[in-house]
Every structure is written in C-alpha cells, then in structure tokens.
ZASE-564487 format. One record per residue (C-alpha): residue in one letter; x, y, z. Coordinates in nm, 2 decimals, decimal comma. Example, Ala and Ser with C-alpha at 12.3 -4.5 7.8 and 13.67 -1.06 7.14 Angstrom:
2
r; c1; c2; c3
A; 1,23; -0,45; 0,78
S; 1,37; -0,11; 0,71
END
This chain:
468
r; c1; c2; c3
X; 0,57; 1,86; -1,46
X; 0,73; 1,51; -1,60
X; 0,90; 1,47; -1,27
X; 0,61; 1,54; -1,03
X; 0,39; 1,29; -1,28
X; 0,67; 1,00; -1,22
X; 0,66; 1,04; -0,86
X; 0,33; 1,04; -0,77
X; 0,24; 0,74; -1,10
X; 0,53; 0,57; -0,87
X; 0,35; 0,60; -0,56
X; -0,02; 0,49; -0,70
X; 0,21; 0,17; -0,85
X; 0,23; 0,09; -0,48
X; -0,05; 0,08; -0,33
X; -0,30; -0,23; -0,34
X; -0,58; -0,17; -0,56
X; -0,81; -0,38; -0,33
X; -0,78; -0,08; -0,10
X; -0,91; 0,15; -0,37
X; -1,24; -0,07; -0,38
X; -1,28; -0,09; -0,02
X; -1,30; 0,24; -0,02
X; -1,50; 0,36; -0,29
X; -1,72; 0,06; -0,11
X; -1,75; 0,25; 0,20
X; -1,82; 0,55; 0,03
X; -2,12; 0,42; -0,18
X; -2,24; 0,30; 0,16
X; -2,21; 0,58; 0,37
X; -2,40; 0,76; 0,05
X; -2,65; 0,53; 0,08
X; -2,71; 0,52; 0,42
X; -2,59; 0,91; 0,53
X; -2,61; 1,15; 0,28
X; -2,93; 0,98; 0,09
X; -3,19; 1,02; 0,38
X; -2,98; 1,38; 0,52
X; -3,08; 1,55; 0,14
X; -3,41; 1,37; 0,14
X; -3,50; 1,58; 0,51
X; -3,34; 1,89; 0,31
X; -3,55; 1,86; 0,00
X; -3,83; 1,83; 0,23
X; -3,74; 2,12; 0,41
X; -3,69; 2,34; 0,07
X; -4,03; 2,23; -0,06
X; -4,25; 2,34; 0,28
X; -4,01; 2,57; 0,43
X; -4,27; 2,78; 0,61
X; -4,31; 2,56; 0,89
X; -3,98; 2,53; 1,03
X; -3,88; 2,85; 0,91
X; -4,13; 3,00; 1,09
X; -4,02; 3,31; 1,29
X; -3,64; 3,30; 1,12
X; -3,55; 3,53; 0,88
X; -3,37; 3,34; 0,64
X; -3,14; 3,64; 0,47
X; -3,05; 3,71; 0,85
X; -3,01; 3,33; 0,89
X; -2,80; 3,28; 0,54
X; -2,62; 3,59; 0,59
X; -2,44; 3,50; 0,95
X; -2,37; 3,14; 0,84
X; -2,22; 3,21; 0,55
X; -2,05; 3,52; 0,72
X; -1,87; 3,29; 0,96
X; -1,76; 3,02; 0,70
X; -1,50; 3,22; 0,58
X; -1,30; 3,24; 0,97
X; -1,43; 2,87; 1,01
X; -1,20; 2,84; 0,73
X; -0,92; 3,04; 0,79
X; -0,86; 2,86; 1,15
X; -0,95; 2,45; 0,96
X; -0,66; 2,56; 0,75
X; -0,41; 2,65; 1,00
X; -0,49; 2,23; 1,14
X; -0,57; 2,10; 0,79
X; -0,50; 2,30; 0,46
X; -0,63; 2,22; 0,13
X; -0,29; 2,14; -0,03
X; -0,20; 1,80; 0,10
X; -0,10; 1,52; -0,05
X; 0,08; 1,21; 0,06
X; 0,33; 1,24; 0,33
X; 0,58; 1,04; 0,10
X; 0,54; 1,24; -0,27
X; 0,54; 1,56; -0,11
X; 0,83; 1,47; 0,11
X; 1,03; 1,41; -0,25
X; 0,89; 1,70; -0,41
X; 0,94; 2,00; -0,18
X; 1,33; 1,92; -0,17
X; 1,33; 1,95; -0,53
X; 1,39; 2,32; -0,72
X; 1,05; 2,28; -0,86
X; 0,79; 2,60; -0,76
X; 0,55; 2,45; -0,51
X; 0,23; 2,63; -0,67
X; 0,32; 2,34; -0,93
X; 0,40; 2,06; -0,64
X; 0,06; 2,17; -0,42
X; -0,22; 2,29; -0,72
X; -0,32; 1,89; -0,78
X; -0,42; 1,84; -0,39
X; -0,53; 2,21; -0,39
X; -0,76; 2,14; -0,75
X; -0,92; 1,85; -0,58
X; -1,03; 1,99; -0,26
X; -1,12; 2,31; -0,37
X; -1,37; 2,09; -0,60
X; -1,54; 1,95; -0,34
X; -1,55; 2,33; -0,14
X; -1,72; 2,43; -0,46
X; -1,96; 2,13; -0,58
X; -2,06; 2,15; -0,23
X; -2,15; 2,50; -0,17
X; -2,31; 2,52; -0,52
X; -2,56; 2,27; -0,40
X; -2,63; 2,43; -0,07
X; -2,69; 2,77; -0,27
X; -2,97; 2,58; -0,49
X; -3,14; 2,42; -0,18
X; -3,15; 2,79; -0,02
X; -3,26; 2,88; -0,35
X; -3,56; 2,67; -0,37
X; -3,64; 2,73; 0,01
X; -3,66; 3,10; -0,06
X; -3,79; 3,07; -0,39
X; -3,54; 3,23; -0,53
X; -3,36; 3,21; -0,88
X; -3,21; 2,92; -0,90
X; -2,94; 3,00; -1,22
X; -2,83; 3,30; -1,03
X; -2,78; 3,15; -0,69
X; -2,56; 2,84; -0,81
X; -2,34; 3,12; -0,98
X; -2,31; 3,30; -0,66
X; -2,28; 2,96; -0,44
X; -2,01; 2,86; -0,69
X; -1,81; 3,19; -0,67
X; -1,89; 3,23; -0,28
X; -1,72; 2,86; -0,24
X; -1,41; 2,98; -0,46
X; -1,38; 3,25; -0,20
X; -1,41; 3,03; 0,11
X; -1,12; 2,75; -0,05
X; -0,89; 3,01; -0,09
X; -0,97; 3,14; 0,26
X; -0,92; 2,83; 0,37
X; -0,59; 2,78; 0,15
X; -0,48; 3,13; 0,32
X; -0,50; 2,96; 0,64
X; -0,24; 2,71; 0,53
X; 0,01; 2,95; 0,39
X; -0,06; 3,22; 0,58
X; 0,23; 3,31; 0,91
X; 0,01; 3,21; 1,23
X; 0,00; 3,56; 1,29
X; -0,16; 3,71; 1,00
X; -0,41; 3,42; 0,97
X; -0,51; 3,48; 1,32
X; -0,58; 3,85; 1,23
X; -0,75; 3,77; 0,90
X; -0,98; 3,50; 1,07
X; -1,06; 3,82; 1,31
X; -1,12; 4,01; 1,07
X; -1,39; 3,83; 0,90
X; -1,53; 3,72; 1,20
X; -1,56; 4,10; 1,25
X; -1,74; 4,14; 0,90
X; -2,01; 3,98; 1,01
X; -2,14; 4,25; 1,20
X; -2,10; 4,48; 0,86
X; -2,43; 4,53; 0,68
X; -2,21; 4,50; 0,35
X; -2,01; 4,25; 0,48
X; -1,92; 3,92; 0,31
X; -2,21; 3,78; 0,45
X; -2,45; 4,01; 0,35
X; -2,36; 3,97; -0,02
X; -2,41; 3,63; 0,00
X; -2,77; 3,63; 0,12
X; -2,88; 3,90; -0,11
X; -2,74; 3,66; -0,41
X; -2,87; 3,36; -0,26
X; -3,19; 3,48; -0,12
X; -3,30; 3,80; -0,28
X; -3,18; 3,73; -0,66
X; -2,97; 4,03; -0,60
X; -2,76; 4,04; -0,98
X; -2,55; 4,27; -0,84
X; -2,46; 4,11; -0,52
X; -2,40; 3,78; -0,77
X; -2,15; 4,00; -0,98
X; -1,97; 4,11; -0,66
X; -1,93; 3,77; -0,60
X; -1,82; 3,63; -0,91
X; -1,55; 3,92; -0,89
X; -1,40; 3,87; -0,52
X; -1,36; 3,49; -0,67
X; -1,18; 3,61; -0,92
X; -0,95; 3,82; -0,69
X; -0,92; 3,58; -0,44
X; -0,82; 3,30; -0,71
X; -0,56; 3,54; -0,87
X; -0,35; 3,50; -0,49
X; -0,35; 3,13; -0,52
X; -0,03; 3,11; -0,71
X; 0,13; 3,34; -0,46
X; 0,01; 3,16; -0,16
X; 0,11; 2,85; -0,29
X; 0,46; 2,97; -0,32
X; 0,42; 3,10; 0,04
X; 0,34; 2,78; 0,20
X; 0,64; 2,60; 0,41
X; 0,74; 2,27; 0,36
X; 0,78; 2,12; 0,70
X; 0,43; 2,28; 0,78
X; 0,30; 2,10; 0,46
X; 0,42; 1,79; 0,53
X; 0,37; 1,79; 0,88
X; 0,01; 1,82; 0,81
X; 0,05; 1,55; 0,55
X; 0,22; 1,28; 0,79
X; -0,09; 1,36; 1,01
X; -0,38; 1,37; 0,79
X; -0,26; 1,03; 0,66
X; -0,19; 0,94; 1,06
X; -0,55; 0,98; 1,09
X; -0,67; 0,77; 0,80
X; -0,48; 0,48; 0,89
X; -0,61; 0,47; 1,25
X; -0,96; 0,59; 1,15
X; -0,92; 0,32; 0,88
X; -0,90; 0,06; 1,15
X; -1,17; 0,20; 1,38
X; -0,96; 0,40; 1,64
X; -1,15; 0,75; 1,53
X; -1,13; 0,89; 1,87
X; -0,69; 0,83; 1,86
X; -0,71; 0,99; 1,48
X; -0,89; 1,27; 1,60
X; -0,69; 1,31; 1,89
X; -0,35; 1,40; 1,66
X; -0,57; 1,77; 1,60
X; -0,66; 1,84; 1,96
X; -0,53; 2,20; 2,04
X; -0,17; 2,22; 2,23
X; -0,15; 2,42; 2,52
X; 0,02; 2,71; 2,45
X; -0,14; 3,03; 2,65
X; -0,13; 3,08; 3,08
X; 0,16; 2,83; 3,10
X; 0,25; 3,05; 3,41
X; -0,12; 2,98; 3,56
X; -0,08; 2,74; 3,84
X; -0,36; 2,46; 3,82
X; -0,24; 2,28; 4,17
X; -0,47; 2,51; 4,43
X; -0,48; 2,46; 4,77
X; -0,85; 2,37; 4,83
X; -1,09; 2,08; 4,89
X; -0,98; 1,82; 4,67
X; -1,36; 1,86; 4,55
X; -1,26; 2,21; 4,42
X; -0,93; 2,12; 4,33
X; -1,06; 1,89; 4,04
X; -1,26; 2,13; 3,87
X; -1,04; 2,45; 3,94
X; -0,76; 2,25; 3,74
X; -0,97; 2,15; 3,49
X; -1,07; 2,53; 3,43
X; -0,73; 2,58; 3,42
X; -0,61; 2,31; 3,18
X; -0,93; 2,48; 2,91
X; -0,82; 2,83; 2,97
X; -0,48; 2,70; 2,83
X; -0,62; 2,64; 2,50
X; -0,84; 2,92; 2,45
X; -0,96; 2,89; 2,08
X; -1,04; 2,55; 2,16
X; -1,29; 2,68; 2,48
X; -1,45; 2,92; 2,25
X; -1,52; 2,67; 2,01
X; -1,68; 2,43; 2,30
X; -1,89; 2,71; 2,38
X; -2,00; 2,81; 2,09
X; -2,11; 2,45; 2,00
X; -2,28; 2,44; 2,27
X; -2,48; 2,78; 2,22
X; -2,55; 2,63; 1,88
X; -2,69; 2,32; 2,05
X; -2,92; 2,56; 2,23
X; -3,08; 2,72; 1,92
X; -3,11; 2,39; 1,75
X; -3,33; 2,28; 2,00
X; -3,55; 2,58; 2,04
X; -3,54; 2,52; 1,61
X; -3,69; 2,14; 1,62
X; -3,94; 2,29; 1,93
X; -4,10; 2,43; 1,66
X; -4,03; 2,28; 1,33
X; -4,34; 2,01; 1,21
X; -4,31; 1,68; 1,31
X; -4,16; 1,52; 1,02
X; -3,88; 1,75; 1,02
X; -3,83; 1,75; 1,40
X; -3,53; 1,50; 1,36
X; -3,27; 1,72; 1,15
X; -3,23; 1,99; 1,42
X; -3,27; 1,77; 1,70
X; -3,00; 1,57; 1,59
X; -2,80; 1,87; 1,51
X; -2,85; 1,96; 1,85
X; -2,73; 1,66; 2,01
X; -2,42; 1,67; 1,82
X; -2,32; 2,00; 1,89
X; -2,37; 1,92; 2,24
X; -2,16; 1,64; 2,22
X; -1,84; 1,83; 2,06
X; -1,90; 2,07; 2,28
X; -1,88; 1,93; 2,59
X; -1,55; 1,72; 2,48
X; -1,38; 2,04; 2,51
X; -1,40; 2,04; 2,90
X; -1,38; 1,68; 2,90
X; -1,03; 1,61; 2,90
X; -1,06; 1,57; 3,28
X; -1,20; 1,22; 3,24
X; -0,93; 1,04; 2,99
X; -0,74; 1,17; 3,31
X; -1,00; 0,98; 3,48
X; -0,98; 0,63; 3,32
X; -0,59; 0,67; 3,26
X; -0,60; 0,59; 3,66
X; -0,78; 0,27; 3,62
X; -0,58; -0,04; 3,72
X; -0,30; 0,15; 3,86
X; -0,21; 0,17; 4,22
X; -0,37; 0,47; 4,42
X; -0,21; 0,53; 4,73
X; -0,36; 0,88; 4,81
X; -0,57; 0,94; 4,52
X; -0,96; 0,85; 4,51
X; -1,06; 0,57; 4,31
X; -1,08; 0,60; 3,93
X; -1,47; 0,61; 3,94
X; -1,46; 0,94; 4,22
X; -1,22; 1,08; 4,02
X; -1,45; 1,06; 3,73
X; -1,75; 1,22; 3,90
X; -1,55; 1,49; 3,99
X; -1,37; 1,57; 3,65
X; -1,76; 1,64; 3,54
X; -1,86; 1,90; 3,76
X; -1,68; 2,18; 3,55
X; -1,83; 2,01; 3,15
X; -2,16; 1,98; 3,35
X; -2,18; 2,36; 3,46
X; -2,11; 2,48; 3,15
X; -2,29; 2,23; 2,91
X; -2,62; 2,30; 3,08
X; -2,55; 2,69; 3,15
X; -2,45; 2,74; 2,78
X; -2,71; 2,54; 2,63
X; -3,03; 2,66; 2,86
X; -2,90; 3,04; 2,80
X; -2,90; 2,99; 2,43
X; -3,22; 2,83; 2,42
X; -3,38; 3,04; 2,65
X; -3,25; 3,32; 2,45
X; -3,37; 3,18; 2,09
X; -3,75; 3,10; 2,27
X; -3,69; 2,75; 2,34
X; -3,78; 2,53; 2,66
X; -3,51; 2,50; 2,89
X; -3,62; 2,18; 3,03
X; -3,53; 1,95; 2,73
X; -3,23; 2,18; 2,67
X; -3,08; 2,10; 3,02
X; -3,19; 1,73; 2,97
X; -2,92; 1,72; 2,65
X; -2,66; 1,88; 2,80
X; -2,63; 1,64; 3,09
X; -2,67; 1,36; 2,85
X; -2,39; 1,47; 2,65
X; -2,14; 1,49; 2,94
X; -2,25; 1,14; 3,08
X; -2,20; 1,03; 2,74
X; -1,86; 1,20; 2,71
X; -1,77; 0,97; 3,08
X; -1,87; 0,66; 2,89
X; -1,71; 0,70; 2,60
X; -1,37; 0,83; 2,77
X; -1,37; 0,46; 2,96
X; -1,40; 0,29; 2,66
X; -1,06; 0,16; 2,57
X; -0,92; 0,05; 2,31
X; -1,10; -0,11; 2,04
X; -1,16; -0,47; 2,13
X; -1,03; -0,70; 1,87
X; -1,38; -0,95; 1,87
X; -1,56; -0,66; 1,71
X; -1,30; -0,66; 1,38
X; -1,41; -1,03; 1,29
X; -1,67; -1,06; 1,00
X; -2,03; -1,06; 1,02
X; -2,17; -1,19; 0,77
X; -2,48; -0,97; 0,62
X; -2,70; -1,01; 0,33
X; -2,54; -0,69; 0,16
X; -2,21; -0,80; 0,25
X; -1,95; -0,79; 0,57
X; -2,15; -0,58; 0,89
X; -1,82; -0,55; 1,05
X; -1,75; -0,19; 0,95
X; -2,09; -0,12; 1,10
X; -2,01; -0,27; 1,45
X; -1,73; -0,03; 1,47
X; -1,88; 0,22; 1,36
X; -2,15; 0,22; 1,59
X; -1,88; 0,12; 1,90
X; -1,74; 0,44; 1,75
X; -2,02; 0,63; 1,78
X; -2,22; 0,50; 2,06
X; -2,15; 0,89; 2,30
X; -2,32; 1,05; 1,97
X; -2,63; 0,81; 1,89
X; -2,69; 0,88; 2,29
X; -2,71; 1,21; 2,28
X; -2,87; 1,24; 1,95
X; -3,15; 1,01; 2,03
X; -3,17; 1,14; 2,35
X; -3,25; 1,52; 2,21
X; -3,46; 1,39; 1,93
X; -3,68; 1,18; 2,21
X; -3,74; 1,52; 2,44
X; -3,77; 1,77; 2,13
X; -4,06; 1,50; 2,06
X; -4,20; 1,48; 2,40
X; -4,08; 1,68; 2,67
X; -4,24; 1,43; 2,92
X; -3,95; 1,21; 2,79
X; -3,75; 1,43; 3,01
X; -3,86; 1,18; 3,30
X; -3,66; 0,92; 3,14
X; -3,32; 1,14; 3,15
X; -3,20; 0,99; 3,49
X; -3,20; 0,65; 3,35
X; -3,03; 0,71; 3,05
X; -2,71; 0,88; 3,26
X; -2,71; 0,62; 3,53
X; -2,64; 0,36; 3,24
X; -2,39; 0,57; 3,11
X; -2,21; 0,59; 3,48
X; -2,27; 0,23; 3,50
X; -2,14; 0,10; 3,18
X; -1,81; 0,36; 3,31
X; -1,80; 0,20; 3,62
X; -1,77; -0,15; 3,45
X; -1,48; -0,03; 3,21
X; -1,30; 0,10; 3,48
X; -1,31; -0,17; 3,71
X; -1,19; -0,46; 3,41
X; -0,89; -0,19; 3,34
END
C-alpha cells in the first residue's frame, strides 16, 4: 500500500494545479448549463407523469431498460473498464509483485461511485413518477447499480469470449419474466420488499467476485485502455472530440474474406462497399440500428407528451438518430479524405459524397419510420429526422480540423466563451438534428422546411471540400 501511495502522490506532484481548476471550472459549467435544466425537465416529468406517460406502462418501460443496462455494460467494459487509472502509475505498478485487486480497487472505488450515486437517483425520480416508496427504491437503485459496476468491471476482466456470452446472456434475460429486469421494476415501481432484498443480495454476490476479477484483469489490456482513455482527454481537452472518439471506433474483424470491390455501376458500387465495410463490424451495425429504432420511439414519445415536456424526447430522438446514422457513415470521411487530391478517374469529392449517403440514408429513414410506425408515431416527422441526421453527418465529416481562430479568447461577462465556440463547432451535426426533431415533433407542418435545412448542410460540405 506505501508503495502504490508514493507513486501515484508522485504523479499528482506533477501535474499543474491550474489544470485541476480548469477543470473543476468546466465542470461547474457544464452543471450549470447541462445537467441543471435536464433534472429540472425530469422533476417536471416525475411530478405530472400522466401526461407523457400516457399509454406506457412504466414497470414494462423500467423493467427493459434496466434489463439491457446490464449487457450495455458488459460490451462499455470490453472498450472502457472501470479500473483505469493513469497510463503512467499503472504502467509502474502492474510490473511490480503487488496483487492488482490492490493496484486497480482506487480507479475501480471511484467509478463504481459514480455507477451508484447515479442510479440511486434515477431509482428516486422513478420512484416519485410512480409514486412509489421512495426509502425502498434508493436501496434497490443502490444495490441494482452495484450489480451493473461489476458487470461492467466483468467486461474488463473478463476473456472476450466469455464476456461476449455473458452480455448474451443478459441480453437474453430480458425476455425472462423473473429476469434481472423484472426485479428491478417490481423494487422500483411496485414497492416490492422482496424484489428489494433480491437485489440487495445479487449486490452482495456480485461484489464478493470483485477481488477475483480484479486479479483476473491483464495488464497490457489495462493499460492499453489507459494510454487511450487519457489519448482521448487530451484531444477532447483541446476540442478535437470527433479524433478522441475516433480511438473507440470498432476494428474490423468479421467477413475479412467478403470482397467489397463489385463489378457494377459505380452508383451501386459505392453503396454495396459501404454495406460491406458495416457488415465487417457487426456489433457496431447493431448498435446503429438500434439507435436508430430508439430514435423512432422517442419521437412517437414527444408526439404525445404535453407541450412543456415535448423537448426531452425530441431531443433524445435527434441524438439517437445522429449516433446512429455515424455507423454507416464512414463512407463520407472517405469522401472528404479525397478533397484536394488529384482525381484521375475517380468522381469529384462532392459526387463521391452524395453517393456514400445512399446506404446511411436507406437505413436511417427505414429504421426510424418502422420504429415509429410501430410505437403509433407519425412517420412523416420521423423520416424528416432521419434525413437530417445523415446530411448532418456529410457536414460534419467535411469539417476538418479544428481551425485555430476559434481557440483565441472571447471575452464574456462570466468569463472566457472560447470553450463554448468549440463546443458548439463540436457539436454543430447534433444541435441540427436535435432542433430539427424538436421543431417537427412541435409542428409537423415544419416538415416543409426540411429541404432547406439539408441543402445548407450539402452546401456548407460543398464549401469545405472545395477550400481542402
């Protein structure tokens, strides 16, 4: 204990405590600014739930979430696990003869933490929408979220087979009537004292293998996921988010054998590899799809909910739509990689654009118009979304690098605004999207005003591309 103490105390001696302010800075902000007005729509939503609830059966609801949390989990840990820690301190302290449940429990203490303060606090808002009792459901949001860190810790430790077949497995569960789900939303929901005991008692199991997955762990996957968590701070640190993010993007592993040069139209060819280049990564395409299923049923959710809670789910929605259609994106960072190079038989950079977005655009608007079809919801404003997330998805793939005139200050009454313009440069795909699905959730004779919104999108492409 003495010797991991010195080298970590050595490490904090070198880093610049002006850094530790900027940061808690930017935290307090995005507190402010984020999570203030998000729990202020929740509250609002736990005290008049019976408006936007209306036709949902929340144990159903809070049973299948919480049901597929636990293989969300597994899979976040085989990318990002709870125990890591600085590239450099763990570096030292694996290739010492010290027991790693020892090195790993301080990173592991402080994430499972913020697993548990956070699903203790969702359990009290469903416990106040539902009307539930409020003691009982923090004890079983509590114990639920010990369950879900070390399912996420089991991802970490876990060979890539096993994990794989545990994350099946739950994912399984949630068709169970007694699954993990289940118990869950008769705790939460139903004040269910029972269902909080079987709770409180899987935590304790499930906390009594944390030693022994600990121990379990290997080091270079540790630090390898280490050197790139902290790869993606520093970029995101100076506002490259979409470079930081791009460190996690799914390896092709599966149908290396699967041609993706076809003989065909070249206007076939495009999309035809693009399939191809998805059905590589195949976790990654279900996820896509999935978000963008979810994006269907958040819309038909704010095509109902009252007006002053309208935004939450239509932002949701736009979001979702957004991830989701990144997944069959790739085709256009293809796209603007060609831009300012010389093209002696290819098409020009902006063609070759348009044509990478035939296969995103099939499938955004065919995933999202099924699900909301499906949940009750218009299609119209549904099919609206999903082509404004793949023209925003061509916009932001033509951005660039982040210009170095938007890192000077700007002076604000509250302090330095620069953080904010890159922010928003960061963020300019999502705000599209989302405003775009909160304006036709709203009106759906806003749906009119789609077509302009994706020819400035093309546009603003076609400008990057041709200053490349």
């Amino acid at each position: 204990m003495n010797r991991i103490r010195a080298v970590r105390a050595l490490h904090r001696s070198r880093s610049d405590h002006r850094d530790r302010a900027y940061s808690g800075y930017l935290a307090a902000l995005t507190v402010l600014v984020v999570v203030l007005p998000v729990l202020r729509a929740l509250a609002l939503l736990a005290g008049d739930p019976a408006p936007a609830l209306a036709g949902l059966e929340a144990p159903v609801v809070v049973g299948v979430a919480a049901g597929l949390l636990l293989p969300a989990a597994v899979l976040l840990g085989r990318v990002r696990g709870p125990a890591v820690d600085e590239p450099h301190p763990t570096a030292v302290l694996l290739d010492t003869d010290l027991p790693r449940r020892l090195i790993l429990r301080r990173p592991l203490a402080l994430s499972s933490a913020s697993v548990v303060l956070a699903g203790t606090g969702g359990a009290v808002l469903i416990a106040v929408a539902t009307e539930s009792s409020l003691p009982l459901a923090a004890v079983a949001g509590a114990a639920g979220a010990a369950v879900l860190a070390v399912a996420w810790l089991a991802g970490e430790c876990l060979p890539p087979r096993r994990s794989a077949g545990l994350a099946a497995a739950t994912a399984l569960a949630v068709l169970l009537p007694v699954g993990p789900g289940a118990v869950v939303s008769a705790a939460l929901t139903g004040s269910d004292l029972s269902a909080a005991i079987a709770l409180a008692l899987s935590a304790s199991l499930a906390l009594a293998m944390v030693p022994r997955l600990l121990d379990a762990v290997r080091g270079p996957l540790v630090l390898a996921q280490s050197r790139q968590w902290r790869a993606t701070r520093d970029r995101g640190a100076i506002g490259e988010v979409a470079d930081a993010l791009g460190g996690y993007r799914a390896r092709p592993r599966r149908l290396r054998g699967l041609s993706a040069v076809r003989i065909a139209p070249f206007v076939l060819a495009v999309p035809v590899r693009d399939a191809v280049g998805a059905l590589r990564t195949p976790g990654r395409s279900l996820a896509g799809a999935a978000a963008l299923a979810a994006a269907g049923v958040a819309l038909a959710a704010a095509a109902v909910a009252p007006p002053s809670l309208l935004a939450l789910p239509a932002v949701l929605a736009g979001v979702l739509a957004y991830c989701g259609a990144g997944v069959w994106s790739d085709g256009f960072r293809h796209a603007a990689a060609t831009a300012g190079q010389p093209a002696l038989l290819a098409p020009a950079p902006l063609d070759l654009l348009l044509l990478h977005g035939i296969l995103p655009l099939v499938l955004a608007v065919g995933l999202v118009v099924l699900a909301a079809v499906l949940s009750s919801g218009p299609w119209a404003p549904a099919a609206a979304v999903a082509v404004v997330a793949v023209a925003a998805r061509a916009m932001d793939a033509t951005r660039g690098p982040l210009p170095p005139s938007l890192l000077g200050p700007v002076p604000l009454p509250i302090g330095d605004g620069a953080g904010a313009v890159v922010l928003l440069w960061n963020l300019a795909g999502v705000l599209v999207t989302g405003a775009a699905a909160v304006g036709v959730a709203a009106a759906p004779g806003l749906v009119a005003a789609v077509p302009p919104v994706v020819l400035a999108c093309l546009l603003t492409a076609r400008r990057r591309l041709a200053r490349a």
